[in-house]
N, C-alpha and C positions, 0 to 999 in steps of 0.2 A: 547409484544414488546421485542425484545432483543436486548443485547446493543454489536454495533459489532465497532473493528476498520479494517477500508481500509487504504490501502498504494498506493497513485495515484503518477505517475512519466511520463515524455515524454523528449524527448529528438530529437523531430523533427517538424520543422514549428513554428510557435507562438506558445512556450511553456506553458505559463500562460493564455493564453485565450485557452488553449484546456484543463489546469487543470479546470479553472473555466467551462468550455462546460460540461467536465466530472459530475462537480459537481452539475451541471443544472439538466442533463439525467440523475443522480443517483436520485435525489429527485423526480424526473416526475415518479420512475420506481418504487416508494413505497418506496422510502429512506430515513430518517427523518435526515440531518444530526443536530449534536449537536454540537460538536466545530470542529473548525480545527484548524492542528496547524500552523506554519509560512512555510515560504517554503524555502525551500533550494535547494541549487546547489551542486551538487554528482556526484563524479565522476565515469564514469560505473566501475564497478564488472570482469562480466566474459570474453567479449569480451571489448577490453578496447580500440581499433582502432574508438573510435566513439564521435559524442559531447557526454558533458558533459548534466545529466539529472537536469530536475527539480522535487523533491518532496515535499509531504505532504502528512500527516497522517489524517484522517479522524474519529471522533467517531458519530457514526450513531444508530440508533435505528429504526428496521425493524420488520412486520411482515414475512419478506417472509423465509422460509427456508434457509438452507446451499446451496442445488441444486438451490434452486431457485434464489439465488443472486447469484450466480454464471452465472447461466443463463442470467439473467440480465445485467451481467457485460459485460460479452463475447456480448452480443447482441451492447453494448454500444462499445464497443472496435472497434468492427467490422464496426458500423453506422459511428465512426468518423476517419476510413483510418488503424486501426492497419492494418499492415500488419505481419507476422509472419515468411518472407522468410528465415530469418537468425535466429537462434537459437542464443537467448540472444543479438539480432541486433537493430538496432534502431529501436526507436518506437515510433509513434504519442500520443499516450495516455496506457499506461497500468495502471492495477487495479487489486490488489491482496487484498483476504480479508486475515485480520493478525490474529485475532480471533474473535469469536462468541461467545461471554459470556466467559463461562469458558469449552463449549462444544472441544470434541477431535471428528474429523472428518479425516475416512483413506477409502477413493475409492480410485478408479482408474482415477478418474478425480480429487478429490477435496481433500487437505488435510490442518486440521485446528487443531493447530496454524499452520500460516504458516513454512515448513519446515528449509527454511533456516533466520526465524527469529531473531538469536540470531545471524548468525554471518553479517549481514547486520547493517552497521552503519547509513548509507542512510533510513533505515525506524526507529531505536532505537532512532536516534539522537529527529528527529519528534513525537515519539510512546511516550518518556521520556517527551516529554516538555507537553503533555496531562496530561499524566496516571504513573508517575516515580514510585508511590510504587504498581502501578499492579503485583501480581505474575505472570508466563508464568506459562500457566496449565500444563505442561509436568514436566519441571524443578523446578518449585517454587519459581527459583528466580527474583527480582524485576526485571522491565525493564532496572531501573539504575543503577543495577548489571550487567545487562548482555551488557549494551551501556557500562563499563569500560572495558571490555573485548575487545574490538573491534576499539582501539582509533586510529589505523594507516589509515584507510582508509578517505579519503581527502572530506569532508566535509561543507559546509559554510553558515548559517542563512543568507538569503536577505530580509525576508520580513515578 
């Protein structure tokens, strides 16, 4: 089994009954999860004309590969309305894996840790309240090194 964290966020329809649907269909799909953390309200990133999202961090332990949770995910995304029309647009359910063990993954489709991990506060703030002295496999530094880096962007613990 390996121990993976997800970063689940929506920002369209009942936002918390689609994290928890999320979190149903990740366990039905071979996902064990282990804790989660609280959820919070974040405010989008790149396209920012949008509501505001709701996240949580997930630590999971999985047999299934990097592709294959992937697969998974995308299958899940897909089954509960993502739709993907707008680049970085709202979204019913998304799910990004953050990393898989300590494993570095670089396709064309899948890259682990995830890329823009460190500069996201929206999954740090959540990542931090699990795992604060996890190193990030690339950089080495903690989680809650790399969440002070990043304190401007507007964040808020609900729950």
């Amino acid at each position: 089994m390996k121990n993976v964290f997800l970063s689940l966020g929506s920002n369209v329809g009942e936002r918390e009954a689609q994290l928890a649907e999320a979190i149903e269909r990740l366990e039905a799909a071979g996902v064990q999860v282990v804790r989660k953390s609280s959820v919070y309200e974040t405010e989008p990133q790149d396209l920012r004309d949008q509501p505001w999202f709701l996240n949580l961090v997930l630590e999971v332990e999985t047999r299934l590969s990097p592709i294959q949770l992937l697969t998974a995910i995308q299958a899940i995304e897909e089954s509960m309305g993502r739709k993907r029309d707008v680049p970085k647009g709202p979204r019913s359910i998304d799910i990004d894996i953050l990393l898989y063990g300590v494993a570095i993954v670089e396709t064309e489709d899948l890259q682990i840790p995830h890329p823009r991990l460190a500069q996201r506060r929206f999954v740090l703030e959540p990542l931090a309240e699990l795992a604060p002295d996890l190193p990030h496999p690339r950089s080495g530094r903690t989680i809650s090194e790399l969440l002070r880096d990043v304190q401007e962007q507007h964040v808020r613990r609900i729950g």
